[in-house]
PyMOL Python script that loads the backbone (N, CA, C, O; Angstrom):
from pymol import cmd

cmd.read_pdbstr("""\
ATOM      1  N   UNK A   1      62.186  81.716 106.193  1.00  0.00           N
ATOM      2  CA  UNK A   1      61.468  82.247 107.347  1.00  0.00           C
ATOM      3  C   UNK A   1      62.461  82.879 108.319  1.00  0.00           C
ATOM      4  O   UNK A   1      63.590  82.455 108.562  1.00  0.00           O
ATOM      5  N   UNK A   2      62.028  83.670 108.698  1.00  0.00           N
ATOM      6  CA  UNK A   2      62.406  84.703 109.516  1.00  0.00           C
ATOM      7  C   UNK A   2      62.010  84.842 111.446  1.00  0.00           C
ATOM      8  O   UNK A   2      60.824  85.066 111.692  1.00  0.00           O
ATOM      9  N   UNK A   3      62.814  84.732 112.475  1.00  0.00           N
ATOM     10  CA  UNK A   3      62.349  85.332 113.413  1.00  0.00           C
ATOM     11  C   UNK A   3      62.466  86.751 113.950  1.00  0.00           C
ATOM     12  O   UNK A   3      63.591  87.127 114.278  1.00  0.00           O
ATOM     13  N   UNK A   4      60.947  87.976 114.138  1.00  0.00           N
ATOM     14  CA  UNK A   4      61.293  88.760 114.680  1.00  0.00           C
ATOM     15  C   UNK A   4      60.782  88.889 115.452  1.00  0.00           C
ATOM     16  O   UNK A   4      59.564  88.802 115.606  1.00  0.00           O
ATOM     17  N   UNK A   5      61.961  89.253 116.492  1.00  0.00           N
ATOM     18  CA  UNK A   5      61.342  89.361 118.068  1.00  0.00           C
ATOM     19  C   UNK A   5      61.094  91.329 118.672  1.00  0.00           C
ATOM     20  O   UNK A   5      61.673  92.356 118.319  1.00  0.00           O
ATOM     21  N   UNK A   6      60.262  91.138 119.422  1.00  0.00           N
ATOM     22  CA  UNK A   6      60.203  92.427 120.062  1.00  0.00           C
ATOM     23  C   UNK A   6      60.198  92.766 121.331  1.00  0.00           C
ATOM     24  O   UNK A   6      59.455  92.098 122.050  1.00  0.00           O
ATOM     25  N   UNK A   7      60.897  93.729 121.886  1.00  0.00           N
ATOM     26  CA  UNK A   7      61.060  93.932 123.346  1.00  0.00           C
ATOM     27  C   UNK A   7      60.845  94.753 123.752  1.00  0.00           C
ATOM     28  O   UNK A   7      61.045  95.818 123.168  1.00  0.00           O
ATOM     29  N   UNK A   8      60.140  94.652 125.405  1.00  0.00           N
ATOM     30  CA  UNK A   8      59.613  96.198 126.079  1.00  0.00           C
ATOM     31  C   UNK A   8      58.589  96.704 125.294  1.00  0.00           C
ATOM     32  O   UNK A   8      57.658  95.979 124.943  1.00  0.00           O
ATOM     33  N   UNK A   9      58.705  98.581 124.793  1.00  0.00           N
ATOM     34  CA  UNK A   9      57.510  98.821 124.462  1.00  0.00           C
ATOM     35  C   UNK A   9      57.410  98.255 123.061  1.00  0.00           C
ATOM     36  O   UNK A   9      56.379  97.716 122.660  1.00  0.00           O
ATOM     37  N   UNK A  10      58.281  98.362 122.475  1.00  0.00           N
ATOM     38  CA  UNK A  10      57.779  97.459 121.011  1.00  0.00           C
ATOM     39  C   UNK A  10      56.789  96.344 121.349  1.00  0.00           C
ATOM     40  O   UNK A  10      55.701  96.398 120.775  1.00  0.00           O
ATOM     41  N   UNK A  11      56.955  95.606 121.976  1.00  0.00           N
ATOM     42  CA  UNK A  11      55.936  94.101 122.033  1.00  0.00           C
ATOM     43  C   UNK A  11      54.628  94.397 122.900  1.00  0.00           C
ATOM     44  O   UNK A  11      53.552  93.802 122.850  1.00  0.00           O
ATOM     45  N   UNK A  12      55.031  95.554 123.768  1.00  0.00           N
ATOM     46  CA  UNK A  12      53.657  95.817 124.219  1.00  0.00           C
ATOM     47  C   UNK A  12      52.722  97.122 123.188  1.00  0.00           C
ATOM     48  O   UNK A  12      51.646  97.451 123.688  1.00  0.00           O
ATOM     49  N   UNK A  13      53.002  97.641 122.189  1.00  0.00           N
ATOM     50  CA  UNK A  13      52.357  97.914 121.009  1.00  0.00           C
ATOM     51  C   UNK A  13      52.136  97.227 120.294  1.00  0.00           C
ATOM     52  O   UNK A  13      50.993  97.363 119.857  1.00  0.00           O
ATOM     53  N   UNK A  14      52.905  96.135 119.706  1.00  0.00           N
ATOM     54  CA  UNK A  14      52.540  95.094 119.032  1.00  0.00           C
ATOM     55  C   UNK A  14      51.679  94.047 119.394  1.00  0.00           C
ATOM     56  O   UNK A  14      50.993  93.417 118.589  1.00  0.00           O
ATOM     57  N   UNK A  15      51.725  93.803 120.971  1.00  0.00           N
ATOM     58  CA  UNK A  15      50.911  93.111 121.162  1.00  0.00           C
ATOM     59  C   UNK A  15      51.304  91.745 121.492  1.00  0.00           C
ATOM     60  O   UNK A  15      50.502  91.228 122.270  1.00  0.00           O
ATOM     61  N   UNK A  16      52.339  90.945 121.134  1.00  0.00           N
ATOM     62  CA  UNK A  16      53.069  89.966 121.140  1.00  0.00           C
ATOM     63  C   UNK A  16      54.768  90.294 120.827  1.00  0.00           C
ATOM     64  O   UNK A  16      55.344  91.271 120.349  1.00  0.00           O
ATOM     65  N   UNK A  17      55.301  88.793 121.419  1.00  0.00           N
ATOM     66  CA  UNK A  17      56.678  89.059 121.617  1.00  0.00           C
ATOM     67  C   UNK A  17      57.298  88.808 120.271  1.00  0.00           C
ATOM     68  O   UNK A  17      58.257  89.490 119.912  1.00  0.00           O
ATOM     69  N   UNK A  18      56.704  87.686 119.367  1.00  0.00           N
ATOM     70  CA  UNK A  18      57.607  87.538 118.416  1.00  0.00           C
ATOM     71  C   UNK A  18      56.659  87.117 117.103  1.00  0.00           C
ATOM     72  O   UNK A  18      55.529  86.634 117.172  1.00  0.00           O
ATOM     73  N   UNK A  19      57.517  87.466 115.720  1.00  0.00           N
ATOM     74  CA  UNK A  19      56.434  86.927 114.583  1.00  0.00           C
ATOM     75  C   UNK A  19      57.412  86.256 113.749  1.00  0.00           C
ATOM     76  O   UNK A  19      58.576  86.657 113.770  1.00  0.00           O
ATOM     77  N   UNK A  20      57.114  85.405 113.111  1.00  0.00           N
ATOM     78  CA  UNK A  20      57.873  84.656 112.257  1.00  0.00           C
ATOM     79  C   UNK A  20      57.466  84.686 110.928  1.00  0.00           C
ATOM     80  O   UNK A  20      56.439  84.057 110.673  1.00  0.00           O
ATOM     81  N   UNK A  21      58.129  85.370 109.862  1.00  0.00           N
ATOM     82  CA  UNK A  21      57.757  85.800 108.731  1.00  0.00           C
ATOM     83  C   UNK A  21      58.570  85.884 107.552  1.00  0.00           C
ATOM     84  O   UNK A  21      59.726  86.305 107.551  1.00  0.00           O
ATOM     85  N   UNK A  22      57.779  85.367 106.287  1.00  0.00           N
ATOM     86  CA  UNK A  22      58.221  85.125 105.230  1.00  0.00           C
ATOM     87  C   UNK A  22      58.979  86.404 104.574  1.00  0.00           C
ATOM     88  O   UNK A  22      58.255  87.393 104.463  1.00  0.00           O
ATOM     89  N   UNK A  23      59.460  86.457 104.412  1.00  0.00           N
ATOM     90  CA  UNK A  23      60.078  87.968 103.729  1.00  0.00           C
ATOM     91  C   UNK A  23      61.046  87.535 102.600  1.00  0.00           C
ATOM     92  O   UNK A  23      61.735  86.526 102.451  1.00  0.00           O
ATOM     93  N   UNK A  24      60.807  88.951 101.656  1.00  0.00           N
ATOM     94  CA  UNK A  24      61.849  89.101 100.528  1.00  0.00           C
ATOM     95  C   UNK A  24      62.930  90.173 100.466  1.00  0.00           C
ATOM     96  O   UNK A  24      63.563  90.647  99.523  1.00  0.00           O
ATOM     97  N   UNK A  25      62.938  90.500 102.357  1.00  0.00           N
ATOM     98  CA  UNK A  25      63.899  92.359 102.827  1.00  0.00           C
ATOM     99  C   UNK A  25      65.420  91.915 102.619  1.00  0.00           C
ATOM    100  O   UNK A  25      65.984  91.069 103.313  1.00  0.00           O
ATOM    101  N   UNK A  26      66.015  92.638 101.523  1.00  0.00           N
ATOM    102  CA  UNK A  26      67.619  92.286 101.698  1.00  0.00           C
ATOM    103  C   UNK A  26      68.032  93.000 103.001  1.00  0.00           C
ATOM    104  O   UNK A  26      69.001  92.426 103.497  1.00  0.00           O
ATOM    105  N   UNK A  27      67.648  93.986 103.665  1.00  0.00           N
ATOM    106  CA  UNK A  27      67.990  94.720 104.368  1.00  0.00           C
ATOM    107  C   UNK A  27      66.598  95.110 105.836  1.00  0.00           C
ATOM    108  O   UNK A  27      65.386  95.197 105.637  1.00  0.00           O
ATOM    109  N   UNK A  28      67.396  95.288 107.344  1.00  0.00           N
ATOM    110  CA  UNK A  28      67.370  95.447 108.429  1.00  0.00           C
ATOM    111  C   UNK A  28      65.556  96.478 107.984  1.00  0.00           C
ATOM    112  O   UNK A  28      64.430  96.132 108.342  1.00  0.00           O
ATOM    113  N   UNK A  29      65.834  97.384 107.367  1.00  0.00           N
ATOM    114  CA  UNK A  29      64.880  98.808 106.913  1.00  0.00           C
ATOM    115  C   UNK A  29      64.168  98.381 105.781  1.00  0.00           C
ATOM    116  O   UNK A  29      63.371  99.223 105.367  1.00  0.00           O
ATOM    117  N   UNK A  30      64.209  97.448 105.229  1.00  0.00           N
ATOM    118  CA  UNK A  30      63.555  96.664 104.253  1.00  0.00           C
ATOM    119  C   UNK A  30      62.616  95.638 104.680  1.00  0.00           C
ATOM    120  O   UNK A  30      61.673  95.219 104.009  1.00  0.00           O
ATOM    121  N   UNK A  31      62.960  95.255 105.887  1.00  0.00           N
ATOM    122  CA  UNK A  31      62.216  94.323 106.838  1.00  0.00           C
ATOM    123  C   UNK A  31      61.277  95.353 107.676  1.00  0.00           C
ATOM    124  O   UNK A  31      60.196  94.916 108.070  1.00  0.00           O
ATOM    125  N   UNK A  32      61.600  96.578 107.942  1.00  0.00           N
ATOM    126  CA  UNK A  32      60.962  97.584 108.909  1.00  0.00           C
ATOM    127  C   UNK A  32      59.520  97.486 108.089  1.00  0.00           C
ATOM    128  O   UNK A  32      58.425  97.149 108.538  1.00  0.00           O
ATOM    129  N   UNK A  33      59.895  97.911 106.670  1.00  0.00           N
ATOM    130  CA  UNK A  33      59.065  98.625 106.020  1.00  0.00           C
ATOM    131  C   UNK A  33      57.808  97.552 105.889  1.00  0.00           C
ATOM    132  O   UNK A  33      56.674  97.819 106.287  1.00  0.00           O
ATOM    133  N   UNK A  34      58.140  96.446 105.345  1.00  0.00           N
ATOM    134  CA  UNK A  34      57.187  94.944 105.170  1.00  0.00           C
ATOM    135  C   UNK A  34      56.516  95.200 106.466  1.00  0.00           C
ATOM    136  O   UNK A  34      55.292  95.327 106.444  1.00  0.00           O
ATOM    137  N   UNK A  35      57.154  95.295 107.600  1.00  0.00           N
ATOM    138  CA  UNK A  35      56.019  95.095 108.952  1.00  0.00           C
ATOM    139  C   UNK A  35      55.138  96.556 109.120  1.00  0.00           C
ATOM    140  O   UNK A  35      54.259  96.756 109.958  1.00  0.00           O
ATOM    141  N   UNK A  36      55.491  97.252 108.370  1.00  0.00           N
ATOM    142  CA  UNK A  36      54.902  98.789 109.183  1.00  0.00           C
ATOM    143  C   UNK A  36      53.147  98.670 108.036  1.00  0.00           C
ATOM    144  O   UNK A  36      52.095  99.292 108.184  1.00  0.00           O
ATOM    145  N   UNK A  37      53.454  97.835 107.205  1.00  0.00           N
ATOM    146  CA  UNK A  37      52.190  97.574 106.151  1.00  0.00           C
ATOM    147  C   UNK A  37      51.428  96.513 106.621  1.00  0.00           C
ATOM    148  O   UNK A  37      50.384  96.174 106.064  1.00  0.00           O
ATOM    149  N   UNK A  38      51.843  96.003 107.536  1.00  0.00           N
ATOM    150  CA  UNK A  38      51.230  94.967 108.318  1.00  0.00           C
ATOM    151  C   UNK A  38      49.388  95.552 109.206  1.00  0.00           C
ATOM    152  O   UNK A  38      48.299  94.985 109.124  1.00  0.00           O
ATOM    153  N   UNK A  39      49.633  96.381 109.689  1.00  0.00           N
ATOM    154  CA  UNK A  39      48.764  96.636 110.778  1.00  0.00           C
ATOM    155  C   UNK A  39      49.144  98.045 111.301  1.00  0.00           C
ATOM    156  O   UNK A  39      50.355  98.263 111.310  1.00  0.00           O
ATOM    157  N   UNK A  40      48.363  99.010 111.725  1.00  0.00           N
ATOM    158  CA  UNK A  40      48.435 100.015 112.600  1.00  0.00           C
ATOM    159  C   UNK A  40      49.046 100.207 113.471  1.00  0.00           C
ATOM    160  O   UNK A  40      49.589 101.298 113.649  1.00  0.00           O
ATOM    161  N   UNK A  41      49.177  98.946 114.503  1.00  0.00           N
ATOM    162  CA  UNK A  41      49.442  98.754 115.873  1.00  0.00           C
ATOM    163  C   UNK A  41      51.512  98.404 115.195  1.00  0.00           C
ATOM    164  O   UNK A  41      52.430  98.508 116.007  1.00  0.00           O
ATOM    165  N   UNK A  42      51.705  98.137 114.131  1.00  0.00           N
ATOM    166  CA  UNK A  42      52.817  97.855 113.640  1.00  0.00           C
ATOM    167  C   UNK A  42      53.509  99.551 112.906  1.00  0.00           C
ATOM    168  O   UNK A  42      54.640 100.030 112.980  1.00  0.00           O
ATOM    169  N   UNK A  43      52.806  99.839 112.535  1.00  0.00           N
ATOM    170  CA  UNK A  43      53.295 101.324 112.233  1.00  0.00           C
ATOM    171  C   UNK A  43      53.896 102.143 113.584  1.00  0.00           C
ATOM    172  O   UNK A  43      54.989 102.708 113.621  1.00  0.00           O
ATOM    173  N   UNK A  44      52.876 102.067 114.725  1.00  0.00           N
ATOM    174  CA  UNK A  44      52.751 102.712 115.499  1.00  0.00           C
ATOM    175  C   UNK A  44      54.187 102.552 116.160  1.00  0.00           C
ATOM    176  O   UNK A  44      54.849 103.542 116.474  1.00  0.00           O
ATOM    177  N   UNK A  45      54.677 101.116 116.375  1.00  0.00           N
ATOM    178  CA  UNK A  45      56.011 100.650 117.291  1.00  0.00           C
ATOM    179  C   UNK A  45      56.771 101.405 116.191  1.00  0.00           C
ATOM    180  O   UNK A  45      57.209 102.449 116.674  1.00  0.00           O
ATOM    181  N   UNK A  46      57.068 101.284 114.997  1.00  0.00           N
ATOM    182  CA  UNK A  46      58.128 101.510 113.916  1.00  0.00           C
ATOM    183  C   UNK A  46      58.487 102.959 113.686  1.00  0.00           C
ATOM    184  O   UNK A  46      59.523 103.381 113.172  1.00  0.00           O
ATOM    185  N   UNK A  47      57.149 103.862 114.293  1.00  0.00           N
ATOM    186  CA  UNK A  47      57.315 105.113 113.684  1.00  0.00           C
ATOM    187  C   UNK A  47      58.381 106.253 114.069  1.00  0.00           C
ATOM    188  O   UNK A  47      58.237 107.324 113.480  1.00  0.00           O
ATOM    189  N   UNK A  48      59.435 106.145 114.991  1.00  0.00           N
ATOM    190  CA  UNK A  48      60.394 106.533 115.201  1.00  0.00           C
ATOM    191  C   UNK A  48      61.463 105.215 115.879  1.00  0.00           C
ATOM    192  O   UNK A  48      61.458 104.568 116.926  1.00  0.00           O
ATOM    193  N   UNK A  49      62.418 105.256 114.527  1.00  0.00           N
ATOM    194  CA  UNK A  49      63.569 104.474 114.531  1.00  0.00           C
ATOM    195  C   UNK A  49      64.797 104.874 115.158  1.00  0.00           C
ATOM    196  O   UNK A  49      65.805 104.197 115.360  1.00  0.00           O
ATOM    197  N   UNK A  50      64.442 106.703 115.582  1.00  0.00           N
ATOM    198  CA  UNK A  50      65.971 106.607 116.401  1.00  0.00           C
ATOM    199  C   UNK A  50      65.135 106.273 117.468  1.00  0.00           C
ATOM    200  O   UNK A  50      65.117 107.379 118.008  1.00  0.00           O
ATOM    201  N   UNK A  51      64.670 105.810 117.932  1.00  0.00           N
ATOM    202  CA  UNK A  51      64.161 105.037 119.641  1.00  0.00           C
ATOM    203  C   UNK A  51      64.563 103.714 119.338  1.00  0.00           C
ATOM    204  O   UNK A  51      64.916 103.147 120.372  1.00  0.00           O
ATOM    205  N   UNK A  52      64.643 103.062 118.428  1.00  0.00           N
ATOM    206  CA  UNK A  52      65.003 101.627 118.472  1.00  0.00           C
ATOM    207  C   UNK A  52      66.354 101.213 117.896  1.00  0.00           C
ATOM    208  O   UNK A  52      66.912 101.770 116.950  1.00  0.00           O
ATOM    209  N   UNK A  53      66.844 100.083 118.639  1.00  0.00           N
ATOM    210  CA  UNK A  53      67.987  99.637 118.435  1.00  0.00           C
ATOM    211  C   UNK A  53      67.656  98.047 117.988  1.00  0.00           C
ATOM    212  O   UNK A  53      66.847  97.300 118.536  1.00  0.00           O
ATOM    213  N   UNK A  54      68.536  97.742 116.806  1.00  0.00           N
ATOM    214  CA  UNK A  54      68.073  96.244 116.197  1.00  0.00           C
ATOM    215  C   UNK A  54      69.508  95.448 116.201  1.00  0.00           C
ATOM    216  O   UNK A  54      70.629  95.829 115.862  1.00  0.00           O
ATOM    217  N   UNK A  55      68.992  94.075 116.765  1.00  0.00           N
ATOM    218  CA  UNK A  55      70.055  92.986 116.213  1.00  0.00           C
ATOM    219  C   UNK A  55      69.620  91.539 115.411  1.00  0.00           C
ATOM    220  O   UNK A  55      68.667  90.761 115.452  1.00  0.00           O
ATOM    221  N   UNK A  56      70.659  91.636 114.798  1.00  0.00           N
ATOM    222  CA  UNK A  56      70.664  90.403 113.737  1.00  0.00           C
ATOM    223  C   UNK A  56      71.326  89.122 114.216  1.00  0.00           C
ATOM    224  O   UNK A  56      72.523  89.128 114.503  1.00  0.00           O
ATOM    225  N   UNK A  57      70.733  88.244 114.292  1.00  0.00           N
ATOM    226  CA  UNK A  57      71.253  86.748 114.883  1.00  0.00           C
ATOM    227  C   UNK A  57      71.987  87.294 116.207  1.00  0.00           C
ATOM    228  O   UNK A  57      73.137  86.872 116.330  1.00  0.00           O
ATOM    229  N   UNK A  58      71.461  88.286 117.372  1.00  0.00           N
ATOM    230  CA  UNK A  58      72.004  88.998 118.403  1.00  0.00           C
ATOM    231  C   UNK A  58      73.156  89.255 118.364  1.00  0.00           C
ATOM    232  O   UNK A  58      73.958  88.703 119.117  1.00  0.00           O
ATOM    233  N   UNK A  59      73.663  90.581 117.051  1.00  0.00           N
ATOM    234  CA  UNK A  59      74.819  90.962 116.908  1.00  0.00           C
ATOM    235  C   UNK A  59      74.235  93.115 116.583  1.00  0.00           C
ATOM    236  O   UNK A  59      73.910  93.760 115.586  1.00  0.00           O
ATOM    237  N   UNK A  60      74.388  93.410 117.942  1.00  0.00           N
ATOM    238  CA  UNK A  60      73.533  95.079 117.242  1.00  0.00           C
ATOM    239  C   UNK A  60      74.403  95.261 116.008  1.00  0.00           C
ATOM    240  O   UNK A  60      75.598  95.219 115.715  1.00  0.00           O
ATOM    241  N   UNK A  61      73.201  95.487 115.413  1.00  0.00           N
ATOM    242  CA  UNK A  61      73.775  96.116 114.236  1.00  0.00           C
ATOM    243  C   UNK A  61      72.468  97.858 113.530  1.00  0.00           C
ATOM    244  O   UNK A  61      71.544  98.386 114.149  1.00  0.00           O
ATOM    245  N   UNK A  62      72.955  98.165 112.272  1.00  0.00           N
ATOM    246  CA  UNK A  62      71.902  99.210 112.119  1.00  0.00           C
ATOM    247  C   UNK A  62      70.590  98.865 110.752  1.00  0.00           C
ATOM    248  O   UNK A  62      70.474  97.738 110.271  1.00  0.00           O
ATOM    249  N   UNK A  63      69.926  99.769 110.415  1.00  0.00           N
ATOM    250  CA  UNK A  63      69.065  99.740 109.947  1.00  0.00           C
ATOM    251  C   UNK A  63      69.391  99.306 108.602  1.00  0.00           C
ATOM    252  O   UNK A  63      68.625  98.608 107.937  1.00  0.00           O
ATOM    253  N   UNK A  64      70.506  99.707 108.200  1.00  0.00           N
ATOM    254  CA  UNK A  64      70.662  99.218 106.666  1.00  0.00           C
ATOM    255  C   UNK A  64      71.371  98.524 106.779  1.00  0.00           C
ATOM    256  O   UNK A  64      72.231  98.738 105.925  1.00  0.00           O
ATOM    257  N   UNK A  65      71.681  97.477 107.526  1.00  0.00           N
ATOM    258  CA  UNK A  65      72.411  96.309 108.018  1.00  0.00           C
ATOM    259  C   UNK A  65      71.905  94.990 106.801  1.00  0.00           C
ATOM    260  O   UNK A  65      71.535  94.129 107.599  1.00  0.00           O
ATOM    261  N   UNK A  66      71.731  94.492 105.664  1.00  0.00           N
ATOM    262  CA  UNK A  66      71.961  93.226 105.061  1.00  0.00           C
ATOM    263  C   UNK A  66      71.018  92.175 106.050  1.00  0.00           C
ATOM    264  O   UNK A  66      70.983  92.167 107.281  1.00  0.00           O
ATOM    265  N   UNK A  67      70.289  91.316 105.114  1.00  0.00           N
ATOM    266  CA  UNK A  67      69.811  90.564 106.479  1.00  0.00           C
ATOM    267  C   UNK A  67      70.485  89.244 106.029  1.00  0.00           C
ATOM    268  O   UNK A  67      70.941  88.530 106.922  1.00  0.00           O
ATOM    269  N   UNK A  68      70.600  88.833 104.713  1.00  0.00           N
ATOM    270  CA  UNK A  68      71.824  87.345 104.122  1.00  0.00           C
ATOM    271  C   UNK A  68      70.793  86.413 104.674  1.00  0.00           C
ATOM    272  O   UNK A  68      69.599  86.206 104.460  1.00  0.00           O
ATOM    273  N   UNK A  69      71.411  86.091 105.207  1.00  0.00           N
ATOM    274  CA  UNK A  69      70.613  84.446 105.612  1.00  0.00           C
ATOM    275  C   UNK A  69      70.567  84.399 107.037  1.00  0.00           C
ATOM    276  O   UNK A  69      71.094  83.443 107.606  1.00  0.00           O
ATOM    277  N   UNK A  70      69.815  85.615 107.914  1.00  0.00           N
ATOM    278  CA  UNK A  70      69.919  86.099 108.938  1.00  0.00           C
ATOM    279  C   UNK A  70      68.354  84.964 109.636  1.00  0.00           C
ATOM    280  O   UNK A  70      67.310  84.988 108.984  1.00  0.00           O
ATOM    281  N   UNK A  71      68.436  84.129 110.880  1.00  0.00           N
ATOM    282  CA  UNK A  71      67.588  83.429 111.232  1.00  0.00           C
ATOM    283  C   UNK A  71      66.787  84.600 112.107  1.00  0.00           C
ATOM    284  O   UNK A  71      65.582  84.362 112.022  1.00  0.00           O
ATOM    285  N   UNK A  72      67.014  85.657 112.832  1.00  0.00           N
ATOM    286  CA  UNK A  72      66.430  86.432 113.912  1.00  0.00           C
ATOM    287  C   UNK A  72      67.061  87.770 113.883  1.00  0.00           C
ATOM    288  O   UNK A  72      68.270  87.998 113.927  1.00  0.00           O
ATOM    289  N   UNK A  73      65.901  88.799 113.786  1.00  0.00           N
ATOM    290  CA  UNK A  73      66.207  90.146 113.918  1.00  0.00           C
ATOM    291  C   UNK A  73      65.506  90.338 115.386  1.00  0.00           C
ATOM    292  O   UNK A  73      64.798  89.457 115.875  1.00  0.00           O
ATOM    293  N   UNK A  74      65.690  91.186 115.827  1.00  0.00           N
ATOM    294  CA  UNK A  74      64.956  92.105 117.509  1.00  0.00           C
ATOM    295  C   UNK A  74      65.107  93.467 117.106  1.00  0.00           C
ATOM    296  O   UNK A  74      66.049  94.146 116.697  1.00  0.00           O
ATOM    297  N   UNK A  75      63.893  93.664 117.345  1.00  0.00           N
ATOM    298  CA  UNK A  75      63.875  94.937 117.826  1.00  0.00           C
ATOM    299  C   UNK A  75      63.711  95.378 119.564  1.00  0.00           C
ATOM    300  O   UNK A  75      63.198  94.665 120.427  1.00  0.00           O
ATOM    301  N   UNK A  76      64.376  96.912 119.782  1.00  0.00           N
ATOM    302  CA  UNK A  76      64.458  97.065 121.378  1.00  0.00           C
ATOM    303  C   UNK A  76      64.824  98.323 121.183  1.00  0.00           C
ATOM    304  O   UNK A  76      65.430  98.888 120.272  1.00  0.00           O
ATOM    305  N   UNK A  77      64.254  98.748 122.409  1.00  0.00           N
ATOM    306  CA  UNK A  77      64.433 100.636 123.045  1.00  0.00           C
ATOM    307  C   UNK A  77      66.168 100.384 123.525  1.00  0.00           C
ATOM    308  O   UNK A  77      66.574  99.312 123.973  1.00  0.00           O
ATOM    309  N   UNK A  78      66.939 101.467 123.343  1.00  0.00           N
ATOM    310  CA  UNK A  78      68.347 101.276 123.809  1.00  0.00           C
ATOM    311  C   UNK A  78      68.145 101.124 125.147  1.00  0.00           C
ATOM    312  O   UNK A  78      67.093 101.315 125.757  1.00  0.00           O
ATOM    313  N   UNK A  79      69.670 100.614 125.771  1.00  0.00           N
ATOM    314  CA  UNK A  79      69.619 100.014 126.590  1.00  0.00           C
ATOM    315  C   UNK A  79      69.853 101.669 127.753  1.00  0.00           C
ATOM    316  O   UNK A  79      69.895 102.794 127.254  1.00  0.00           O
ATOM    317  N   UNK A  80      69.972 101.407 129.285  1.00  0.00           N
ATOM    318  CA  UNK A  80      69.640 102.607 129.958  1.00  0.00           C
ATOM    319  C   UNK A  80      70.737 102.322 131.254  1.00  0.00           C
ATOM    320  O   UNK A  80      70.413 101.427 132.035  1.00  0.00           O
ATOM    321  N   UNK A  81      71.914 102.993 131.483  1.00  0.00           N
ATOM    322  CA  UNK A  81      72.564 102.430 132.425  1.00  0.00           C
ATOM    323  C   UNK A  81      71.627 102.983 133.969  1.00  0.00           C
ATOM    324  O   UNK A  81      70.656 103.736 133.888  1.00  0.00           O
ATOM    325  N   UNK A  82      72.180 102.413 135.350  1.00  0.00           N
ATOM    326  CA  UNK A  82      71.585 102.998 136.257  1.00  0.00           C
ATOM    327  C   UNK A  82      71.992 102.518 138.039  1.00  0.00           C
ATOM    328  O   UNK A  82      71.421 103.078 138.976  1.00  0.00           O
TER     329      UNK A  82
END
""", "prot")
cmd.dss("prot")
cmd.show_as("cartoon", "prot")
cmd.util.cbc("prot")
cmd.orient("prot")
């Protein structure tokens, strides 16, 4: 089992902050893909990936990033200095 969390507009398209899910994704984009078959409202957050930035056990990393024996992925809009 898997935690993925979502932040900002990701979770407010999705609807919730986090899902915890069984998966067989060796990879960051392998995990994308399992959730985008999920639901509409899950396509919709996923459908442009250069807007999102992902980390693994909170280490950014990228889309074809390995997930191993990864406890928590996030997804999140980059960050915005100001």
């Amino acid at each position: 089992m898997i935690d993925v969390l979502y932040f900002a507009w990701v979770r407010e398209r999705i609807g919730h902050p986090k899902d915890r899910v069984e998966t067989s994704a060796h990879t960051v984009m392998d995990l994308v893909e399992e959730l985008r078959t999920r639901e509409e409202r899950y396509e919709a957050a996923f459908a442009d990936l250069s807007a999102l930035r992902v980390a693994v056990d909170q280490e950014l990393t990228e889309f074809d990033a390995p997930l191993g024996d990864a406890r928590e992925v996030a997804f999140f809009p980059p960050m915005t200095g100001g």
